[in-house]
C-alpha positions in Angstrom: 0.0 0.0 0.0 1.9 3.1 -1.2 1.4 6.9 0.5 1.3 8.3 -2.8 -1.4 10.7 -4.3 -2.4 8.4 -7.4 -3.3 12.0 -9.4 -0.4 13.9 -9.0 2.2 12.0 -7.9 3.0 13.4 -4.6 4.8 10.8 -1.7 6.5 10.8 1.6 9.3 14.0 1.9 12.4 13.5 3.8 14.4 15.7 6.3 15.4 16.2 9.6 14.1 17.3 13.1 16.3 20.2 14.6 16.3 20.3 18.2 17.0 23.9 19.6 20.2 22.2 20.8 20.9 21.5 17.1 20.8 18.1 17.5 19.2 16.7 14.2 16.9 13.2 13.8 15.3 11.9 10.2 11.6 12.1 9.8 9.3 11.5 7.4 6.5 14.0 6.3 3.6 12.1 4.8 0.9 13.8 2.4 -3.0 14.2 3.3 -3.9 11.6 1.4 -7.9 10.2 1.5 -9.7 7.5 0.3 -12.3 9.2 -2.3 -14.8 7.3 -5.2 -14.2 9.2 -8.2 -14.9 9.0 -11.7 -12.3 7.5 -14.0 -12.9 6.4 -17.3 -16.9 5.8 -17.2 -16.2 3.9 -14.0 -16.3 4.5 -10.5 -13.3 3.1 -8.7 -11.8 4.4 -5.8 -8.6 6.2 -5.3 -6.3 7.7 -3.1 -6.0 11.6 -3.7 -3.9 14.5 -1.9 -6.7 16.8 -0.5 -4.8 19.9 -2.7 -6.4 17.0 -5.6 -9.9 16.8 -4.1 -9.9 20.9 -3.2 -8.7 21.6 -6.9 -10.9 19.8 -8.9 -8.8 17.4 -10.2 -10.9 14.5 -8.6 -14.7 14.6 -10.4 -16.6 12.4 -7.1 -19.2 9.9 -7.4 -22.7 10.5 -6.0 
C-alpha cells in the first residue's frame, strides 16, 4: 500500500528534526492523502487523492 497521491504524484518527503540544541533526527512528512470514489474512465473506482487533488478539482466524485 503506497502513500502516494495516485493523481499527481505526490509521496512521503524526507528531512530532519532540529532540536533547539541543534541536534538533528530523520523524519518523514507524509501527504494528506484520503480515500475518495471518483470518476475515472466511465467507472467508478476508488482512489487515493492528496486533499490539494480533491480541493482543486482534479478529482470529479461519485454521487
Amino acid at each position: 500500500m503506497s502513500r502516494r497521491c495516485e493523481i499527481c504524484g505526490k509521496g512521503p518527503s524526507f528531512g530532519n528534526n532540529v532540536s533547539h540544541a541543534n541536534n538533528k533526527t530523520r523524519t518523514v512528512w507524509y501527504p494528506n492523502l484520503q480515500k475518495v470514489k471518483a470518476v475515472n474512465n466511465g467507472s467508478v473506482r476508488t482512489i487515493k487523492a492528496c486533499t490539494r487533488c480533491i480541493r482543486s478539482g482534479h478529482v470529479t466524485k461519485a454521487l
